[in-house]
C-alpha positions in Angstrom: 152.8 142.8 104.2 150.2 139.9 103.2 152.1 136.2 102.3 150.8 136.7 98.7 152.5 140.0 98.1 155.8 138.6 99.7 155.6 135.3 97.6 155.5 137.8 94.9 158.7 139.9 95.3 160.7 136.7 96.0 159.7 134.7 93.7 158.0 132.1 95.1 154.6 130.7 95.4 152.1 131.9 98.0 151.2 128.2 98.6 154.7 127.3 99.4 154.9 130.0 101.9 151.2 128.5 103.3 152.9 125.4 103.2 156.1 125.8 105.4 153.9 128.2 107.6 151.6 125.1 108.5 155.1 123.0 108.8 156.8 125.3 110.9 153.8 126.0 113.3 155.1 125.0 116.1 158.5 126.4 116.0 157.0 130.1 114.6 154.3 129.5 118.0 157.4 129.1 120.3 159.1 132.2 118.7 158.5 135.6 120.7 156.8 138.7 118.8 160.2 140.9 119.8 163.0 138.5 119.8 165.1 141.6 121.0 162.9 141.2 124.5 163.6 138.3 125.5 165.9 137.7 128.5 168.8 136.8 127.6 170.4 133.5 129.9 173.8 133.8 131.1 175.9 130.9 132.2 179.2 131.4 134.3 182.3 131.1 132.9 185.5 130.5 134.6 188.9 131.3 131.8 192.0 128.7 132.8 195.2 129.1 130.7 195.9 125.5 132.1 195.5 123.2 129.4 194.0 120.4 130.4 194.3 116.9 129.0 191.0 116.6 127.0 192.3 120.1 125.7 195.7 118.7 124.9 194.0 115.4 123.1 191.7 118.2 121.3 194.6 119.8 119.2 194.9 116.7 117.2 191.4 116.0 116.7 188.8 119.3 116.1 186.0 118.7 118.6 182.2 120.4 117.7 181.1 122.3 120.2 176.9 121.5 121.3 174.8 123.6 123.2 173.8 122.0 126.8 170.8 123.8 126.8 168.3 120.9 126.7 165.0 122.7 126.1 167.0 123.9 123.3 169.8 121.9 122.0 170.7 124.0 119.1 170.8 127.2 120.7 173.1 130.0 119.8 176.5 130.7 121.9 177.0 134.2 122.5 180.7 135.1 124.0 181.6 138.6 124.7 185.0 139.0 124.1 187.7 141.3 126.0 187.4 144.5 123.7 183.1 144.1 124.3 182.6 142.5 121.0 180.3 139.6 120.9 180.8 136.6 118.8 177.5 134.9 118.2 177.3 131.1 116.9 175.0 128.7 116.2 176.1 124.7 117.3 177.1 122.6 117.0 180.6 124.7 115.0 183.9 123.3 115.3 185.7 124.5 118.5 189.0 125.3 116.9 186.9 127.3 114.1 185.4 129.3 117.1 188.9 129.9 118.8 190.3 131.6 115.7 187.6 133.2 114.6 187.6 135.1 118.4 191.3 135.5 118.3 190.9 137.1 115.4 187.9 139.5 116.1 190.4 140.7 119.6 192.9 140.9 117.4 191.4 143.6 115.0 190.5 147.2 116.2 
C-alpha cells in the first residue's frame, strides 16, 4: 500500500507521513523487516522470596523499573510467568504496577 493511499484512509496528509518517515529514518533503518525473526535475548533470573532491604524500603515508595540494556535503554521486558503466559512491558513502568498486573494474569485461568 503506497503512503499516499494510507494518508488517505486515516486521515492524514501524505506530507506528514513523508515527514515523520524522514524523522524517523534512523530508528525505521534499525528496525528488522520480520520483527517476529529476531532472536530474542534472554537474561537469567534467579526468584528469592527473601525480601531484601531495598525491597522492604520499596513498599513505601513505588520504584520504575529501566531496562539495563544499553544499546537499548527503552527496551521491552518480557516475563513468562508460571502458567506460560508472558507479560510484555515497555520501561521504564512502575514496579508495583508490574507485580499486580502479573499476580493478576497467574491468578486468572
Amino acid at each position: 500500500m503506497s503512503l499516499d493511499r494510507y494518508a488517505k484512509m486515516n486521515g492524514l496528509t501524505p506530507s506528514m507521513l513523508y515527514r515523520w518517515q524522514k524523522q524517523f529514518a534512523d530508528q525505521i533503518a534499525e528496525c528488522p523487516a520480520d520483527p517476529l525473526a529476531r532472536q530474542p535475548k534472554f537474561a537469567a533470573v534467579k526468584i528469592d522470596d527473601t525480601p531484601s532491604a531495598r525491597q522492604q524500603a520499596s513498599q513505601t515508595q513505588a520504584s520504575p523499573l529501566f531496562s539495563k540494556d544499553r544499546q537499548n535503554p527503552g527496551a521491552p521486558i518480557e516475563i513468562v510467568l508460571r502458567n506460560g503466559r508472558i507479560l510484555r512491558v515497555i520501561t521504564p513502568i512502575d514496579f508495583e504496577a508490574m507485580t499486580r498486573l502479573a499476580d493478576a494474569l497467574e491468578a486468572t485461568a
